[in-house]
Structure formats: C-alpha cells, structure tokens
TIMI-2910 file (N, C-alpha, C, CB; in pm, 1 decimal, decimal comma, always signed):
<rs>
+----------+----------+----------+----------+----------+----------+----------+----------+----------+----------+----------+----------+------+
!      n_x !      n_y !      n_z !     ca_x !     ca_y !     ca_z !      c_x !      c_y !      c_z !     cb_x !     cb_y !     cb_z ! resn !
+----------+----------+----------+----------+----------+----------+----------+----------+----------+----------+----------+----------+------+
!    +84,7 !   -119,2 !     +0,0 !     +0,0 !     +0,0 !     +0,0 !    +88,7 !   +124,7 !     +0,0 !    -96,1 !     +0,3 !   +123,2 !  Unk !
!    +72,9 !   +172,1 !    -88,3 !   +106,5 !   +325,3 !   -110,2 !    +56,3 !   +431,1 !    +17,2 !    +25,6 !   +373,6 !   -257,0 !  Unk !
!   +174,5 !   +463,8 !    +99,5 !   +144,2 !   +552,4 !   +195,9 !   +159,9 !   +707,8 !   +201,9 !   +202,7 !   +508,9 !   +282,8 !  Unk !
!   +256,3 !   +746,7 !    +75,6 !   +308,3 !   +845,1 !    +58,4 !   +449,6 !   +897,1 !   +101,0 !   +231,9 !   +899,9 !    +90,7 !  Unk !
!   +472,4 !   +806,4 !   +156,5 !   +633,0 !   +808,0 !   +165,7 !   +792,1 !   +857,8 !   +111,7 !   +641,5 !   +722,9 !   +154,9 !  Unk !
!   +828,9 !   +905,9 !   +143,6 !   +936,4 !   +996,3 !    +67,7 !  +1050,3 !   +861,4 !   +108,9 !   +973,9 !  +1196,8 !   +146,9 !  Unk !
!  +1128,8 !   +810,4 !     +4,7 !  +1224,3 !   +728,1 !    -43,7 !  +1372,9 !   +747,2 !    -18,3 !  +1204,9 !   +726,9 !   -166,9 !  Unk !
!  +1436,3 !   +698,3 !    +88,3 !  +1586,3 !   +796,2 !    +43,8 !  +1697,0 !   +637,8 !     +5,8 !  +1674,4 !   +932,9 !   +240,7 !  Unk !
!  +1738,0 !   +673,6 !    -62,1 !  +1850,3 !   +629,4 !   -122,8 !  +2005,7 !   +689,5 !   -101,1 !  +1814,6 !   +641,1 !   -248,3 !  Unk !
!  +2097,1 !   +558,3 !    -31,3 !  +2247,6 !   +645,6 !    -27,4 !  +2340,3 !   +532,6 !    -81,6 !  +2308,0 !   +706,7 !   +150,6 !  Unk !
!  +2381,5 !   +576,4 !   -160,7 !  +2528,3 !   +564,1 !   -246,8 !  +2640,4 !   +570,7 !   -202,7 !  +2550,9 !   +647,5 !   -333,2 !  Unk !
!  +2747,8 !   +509,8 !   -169,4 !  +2842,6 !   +492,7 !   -157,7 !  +2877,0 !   +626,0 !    -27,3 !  +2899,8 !   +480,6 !   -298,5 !  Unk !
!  +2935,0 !   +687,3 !    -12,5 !  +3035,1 !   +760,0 !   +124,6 !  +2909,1 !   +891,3 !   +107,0 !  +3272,5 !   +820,7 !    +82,1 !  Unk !
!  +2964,4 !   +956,8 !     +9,0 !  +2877,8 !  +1114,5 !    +10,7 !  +2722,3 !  +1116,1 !   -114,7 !  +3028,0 !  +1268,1 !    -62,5 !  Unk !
!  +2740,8 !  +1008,7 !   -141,3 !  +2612,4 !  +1020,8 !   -261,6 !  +2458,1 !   +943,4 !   -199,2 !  +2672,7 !   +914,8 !   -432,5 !  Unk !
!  +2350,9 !  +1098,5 !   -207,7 !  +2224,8 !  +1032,4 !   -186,2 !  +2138,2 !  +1089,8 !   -258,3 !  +2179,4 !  +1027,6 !    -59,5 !  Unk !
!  +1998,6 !  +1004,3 !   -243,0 !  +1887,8 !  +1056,7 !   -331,3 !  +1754,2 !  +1027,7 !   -256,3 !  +1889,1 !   +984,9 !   -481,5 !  Unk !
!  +1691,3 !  +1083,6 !   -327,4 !  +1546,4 !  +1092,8 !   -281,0 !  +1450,2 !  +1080,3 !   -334,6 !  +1515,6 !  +1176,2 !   -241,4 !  Unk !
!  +1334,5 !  +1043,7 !   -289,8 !  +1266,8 !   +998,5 !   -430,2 !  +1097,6 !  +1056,0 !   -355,6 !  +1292,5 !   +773,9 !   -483,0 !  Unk !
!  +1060,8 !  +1155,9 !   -410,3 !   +922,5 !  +1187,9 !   -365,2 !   +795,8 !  +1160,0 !   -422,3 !   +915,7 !  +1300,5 !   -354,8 !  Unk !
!   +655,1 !  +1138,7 !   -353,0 !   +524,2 !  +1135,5 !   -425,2 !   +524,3 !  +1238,0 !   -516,0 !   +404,9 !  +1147,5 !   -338,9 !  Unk !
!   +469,3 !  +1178,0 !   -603,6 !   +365,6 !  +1318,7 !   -684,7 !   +253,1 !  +1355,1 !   -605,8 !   +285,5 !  +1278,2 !   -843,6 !  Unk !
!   +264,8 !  +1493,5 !   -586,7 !   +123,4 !  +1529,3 !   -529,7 !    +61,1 !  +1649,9 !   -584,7 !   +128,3 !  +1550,4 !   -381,2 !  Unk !
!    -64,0 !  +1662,4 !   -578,5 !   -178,8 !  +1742,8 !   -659,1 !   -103,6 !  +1875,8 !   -689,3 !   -333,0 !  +1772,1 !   -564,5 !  Unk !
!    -48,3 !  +1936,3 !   -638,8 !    +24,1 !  +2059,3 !   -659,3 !   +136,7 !  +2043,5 !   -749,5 !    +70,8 !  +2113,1 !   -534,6 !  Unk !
!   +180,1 !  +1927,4 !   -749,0 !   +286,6 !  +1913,9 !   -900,4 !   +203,1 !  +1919,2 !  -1019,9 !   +378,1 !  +1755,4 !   -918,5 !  Unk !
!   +249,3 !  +1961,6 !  -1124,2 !   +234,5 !  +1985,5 !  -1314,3 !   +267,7 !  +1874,7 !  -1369,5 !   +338,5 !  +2100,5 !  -1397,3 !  Unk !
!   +241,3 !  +1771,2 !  -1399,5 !   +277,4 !  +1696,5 !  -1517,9 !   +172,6 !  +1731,9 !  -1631,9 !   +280,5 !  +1538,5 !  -1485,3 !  Unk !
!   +279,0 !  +1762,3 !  -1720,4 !   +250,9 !  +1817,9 !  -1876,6 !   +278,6 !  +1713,6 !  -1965,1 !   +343,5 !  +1945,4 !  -1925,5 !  Unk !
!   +173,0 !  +1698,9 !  -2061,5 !   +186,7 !  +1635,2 !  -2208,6 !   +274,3 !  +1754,3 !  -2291,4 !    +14,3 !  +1603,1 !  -2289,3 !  Unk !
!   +326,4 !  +1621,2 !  -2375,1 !   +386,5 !  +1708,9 !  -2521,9 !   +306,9 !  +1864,8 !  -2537,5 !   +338,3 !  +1600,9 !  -2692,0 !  Unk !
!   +175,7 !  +1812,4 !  -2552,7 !    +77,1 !  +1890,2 !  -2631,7 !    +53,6 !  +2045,7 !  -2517,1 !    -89,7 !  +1773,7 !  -2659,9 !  Unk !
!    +49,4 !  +1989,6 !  -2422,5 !     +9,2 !  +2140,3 !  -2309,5 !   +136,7 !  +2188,7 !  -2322,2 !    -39,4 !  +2118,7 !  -2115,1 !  Unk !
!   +292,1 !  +2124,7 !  -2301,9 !   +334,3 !  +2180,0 !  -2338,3 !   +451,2 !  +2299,6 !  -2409,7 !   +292,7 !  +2154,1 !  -2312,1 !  Unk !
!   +384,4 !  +2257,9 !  -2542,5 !   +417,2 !  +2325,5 !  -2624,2 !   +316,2 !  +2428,4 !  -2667,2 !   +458,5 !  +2252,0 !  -2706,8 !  Unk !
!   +197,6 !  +2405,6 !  -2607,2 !   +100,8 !  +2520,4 !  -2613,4 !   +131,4 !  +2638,6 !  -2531,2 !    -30,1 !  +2476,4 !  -2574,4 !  Unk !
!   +165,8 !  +2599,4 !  -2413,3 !   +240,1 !  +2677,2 !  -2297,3 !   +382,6 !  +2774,8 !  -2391,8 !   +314,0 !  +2531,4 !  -2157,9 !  Unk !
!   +451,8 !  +2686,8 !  -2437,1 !   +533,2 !  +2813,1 !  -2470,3 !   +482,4 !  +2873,9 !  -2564,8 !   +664,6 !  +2797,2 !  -2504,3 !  Unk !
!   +425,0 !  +2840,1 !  -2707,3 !   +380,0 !  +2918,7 !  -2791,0 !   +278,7 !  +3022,5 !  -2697,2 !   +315,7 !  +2833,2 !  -2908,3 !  Unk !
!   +221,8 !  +3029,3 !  -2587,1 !   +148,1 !  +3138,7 !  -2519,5 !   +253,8 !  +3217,4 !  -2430,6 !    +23,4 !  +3078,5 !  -2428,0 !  Unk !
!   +353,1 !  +3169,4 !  -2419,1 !   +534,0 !  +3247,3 !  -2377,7 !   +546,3 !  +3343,4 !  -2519,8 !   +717,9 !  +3086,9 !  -2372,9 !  Unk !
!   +580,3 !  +3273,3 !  -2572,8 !   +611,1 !  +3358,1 !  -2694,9 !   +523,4 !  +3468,7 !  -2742,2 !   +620,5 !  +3275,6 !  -2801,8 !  Unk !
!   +387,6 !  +3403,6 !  -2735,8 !   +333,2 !  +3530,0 !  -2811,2 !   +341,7 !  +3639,0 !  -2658,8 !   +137,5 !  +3498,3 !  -2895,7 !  Unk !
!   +344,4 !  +3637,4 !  -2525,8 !   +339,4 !  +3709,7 !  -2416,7 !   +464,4 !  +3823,1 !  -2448,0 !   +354,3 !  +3610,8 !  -2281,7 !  Unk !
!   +553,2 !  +3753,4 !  -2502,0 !   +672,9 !  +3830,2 !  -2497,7 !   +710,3 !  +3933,1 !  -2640,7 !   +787,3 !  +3717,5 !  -2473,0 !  Unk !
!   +611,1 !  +3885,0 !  -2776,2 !   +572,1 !  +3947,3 !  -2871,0 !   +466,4 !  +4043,6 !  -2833,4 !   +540,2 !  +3863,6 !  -2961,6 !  Unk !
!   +378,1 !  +4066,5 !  -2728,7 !   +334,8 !  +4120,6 !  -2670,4 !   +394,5 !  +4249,1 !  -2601,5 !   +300,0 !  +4044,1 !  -2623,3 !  Unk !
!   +486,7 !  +4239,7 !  -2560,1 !   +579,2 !  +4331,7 !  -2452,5 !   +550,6 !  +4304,2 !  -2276,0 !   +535,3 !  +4511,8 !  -2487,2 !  Unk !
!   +490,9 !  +4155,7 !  -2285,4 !   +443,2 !  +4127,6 !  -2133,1 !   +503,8 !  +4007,6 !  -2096,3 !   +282,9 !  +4112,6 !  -2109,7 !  Unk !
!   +656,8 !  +3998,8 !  -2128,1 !   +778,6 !  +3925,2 !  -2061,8 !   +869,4 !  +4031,9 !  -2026,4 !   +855,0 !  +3815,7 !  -2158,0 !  Unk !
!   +973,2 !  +3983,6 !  -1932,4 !  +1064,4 !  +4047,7 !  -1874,4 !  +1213,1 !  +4031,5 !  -1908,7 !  +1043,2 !  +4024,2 !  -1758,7 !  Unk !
!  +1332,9 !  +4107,6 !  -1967,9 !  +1395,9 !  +4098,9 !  -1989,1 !  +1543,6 !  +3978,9 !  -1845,1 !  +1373,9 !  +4230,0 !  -2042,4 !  Unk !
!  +1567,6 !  +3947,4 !  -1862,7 !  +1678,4 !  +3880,8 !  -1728,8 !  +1820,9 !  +3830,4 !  -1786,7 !  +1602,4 !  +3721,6 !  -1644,2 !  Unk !
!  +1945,9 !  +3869,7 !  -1709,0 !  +2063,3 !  +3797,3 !  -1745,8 !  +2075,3 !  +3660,8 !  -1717,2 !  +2165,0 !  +3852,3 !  -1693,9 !  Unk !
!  +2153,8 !  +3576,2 !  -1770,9 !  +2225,2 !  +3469,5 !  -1709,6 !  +2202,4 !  +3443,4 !  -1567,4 !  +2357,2 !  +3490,3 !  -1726,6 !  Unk !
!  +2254,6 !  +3589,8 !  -1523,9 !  +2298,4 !  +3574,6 !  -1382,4 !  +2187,0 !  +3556,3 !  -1317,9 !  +2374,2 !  +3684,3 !  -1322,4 !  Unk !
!  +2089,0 !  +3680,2 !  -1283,0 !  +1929,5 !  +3671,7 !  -1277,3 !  +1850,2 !  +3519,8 !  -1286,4 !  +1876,2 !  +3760,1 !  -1406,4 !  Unk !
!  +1878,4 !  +3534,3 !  -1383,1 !  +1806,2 !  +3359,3 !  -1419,3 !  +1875,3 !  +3255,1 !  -1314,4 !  +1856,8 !  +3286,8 !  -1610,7 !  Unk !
!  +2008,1 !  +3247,4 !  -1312,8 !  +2052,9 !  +3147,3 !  -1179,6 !  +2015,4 !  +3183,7 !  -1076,7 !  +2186,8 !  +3126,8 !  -1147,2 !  Unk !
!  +1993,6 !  +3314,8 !  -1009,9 !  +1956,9 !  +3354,2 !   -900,1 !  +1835,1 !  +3308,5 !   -892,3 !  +1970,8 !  +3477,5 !   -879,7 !  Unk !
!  +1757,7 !  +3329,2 !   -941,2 !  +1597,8 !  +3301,4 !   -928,4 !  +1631,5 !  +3144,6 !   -933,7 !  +1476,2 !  +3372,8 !  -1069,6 !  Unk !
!  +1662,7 !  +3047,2 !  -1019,5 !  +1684,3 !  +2921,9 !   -946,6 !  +1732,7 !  +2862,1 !   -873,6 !  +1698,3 !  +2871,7 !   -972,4 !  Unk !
!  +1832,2 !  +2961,5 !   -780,6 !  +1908,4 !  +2909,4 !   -707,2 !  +2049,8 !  +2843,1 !   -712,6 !  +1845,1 !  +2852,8 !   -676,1 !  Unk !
!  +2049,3 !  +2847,5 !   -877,5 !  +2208,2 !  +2791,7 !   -918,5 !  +2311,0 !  +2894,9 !   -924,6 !  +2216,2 !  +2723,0 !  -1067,5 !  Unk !
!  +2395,5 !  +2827,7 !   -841,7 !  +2540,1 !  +2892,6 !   -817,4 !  +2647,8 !  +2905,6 !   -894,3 !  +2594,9 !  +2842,3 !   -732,3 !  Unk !
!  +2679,7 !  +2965,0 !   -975,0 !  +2783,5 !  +2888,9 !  -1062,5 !  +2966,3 !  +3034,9 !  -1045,2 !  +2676,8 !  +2870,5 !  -1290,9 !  Unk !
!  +3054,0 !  +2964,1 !  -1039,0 !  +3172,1 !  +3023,1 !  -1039,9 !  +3256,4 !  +3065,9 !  -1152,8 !  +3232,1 !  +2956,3 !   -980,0 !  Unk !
+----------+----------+----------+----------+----------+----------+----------+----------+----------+----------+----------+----------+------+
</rs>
C-alpha cells in the first residue's frame, strides 16, 4: 500500500537521493500542453508582457550557483 512516503537512497560515502510522491500541486505536462504553454510564452513576450533577465538573474531566481 502506497502511503506516501518519501524514499531515500544512499550511495556509496557522500552520494544520496530521494525519491518523492507526486502530489496534486505538481504539473505533469503532455507534449501537447506543453508546447502550447510556450507558444502562449512567446506570443506574451511578442506582446511586450515578458521580462527581460541575465544569465545571472536567471541562476539567481533558481538558485544555481555557478563560479
């Protein structure tokens, strides 16, 4: 029985993983949504109602660090 359980997995000295439910608040997208999704990106930004961002910006907002 599926309880909802979060999975951990460890690898050798320093390597681990994790493995979580899907739950209602996650997105799984078909091909079809999307690529509808960006063609409605695109036209937003043919629009003038996207936002310009660097590299840098863009890692910040995800959180990636890079040197």
């Amino acid at each position: 029985m599926d309880t909802g359980s979060e999975i951990f997995i460890k690898r050798r000295k320093n390597k681990s993983y994790k493995i979580l439910p899907v739950t209602e608040h996650d997105t799984l997208l078909s091909k079809e949504e999307y690529f509808a999704k960006f063609e409605r990106g695109l036209q937003n930004i043919k629009e003038g109602k996207g936002k310009k961002m660097t590299i840098e910006q863009v890692n910040e907002l995800l959180g990636i660090w890079t040197s």
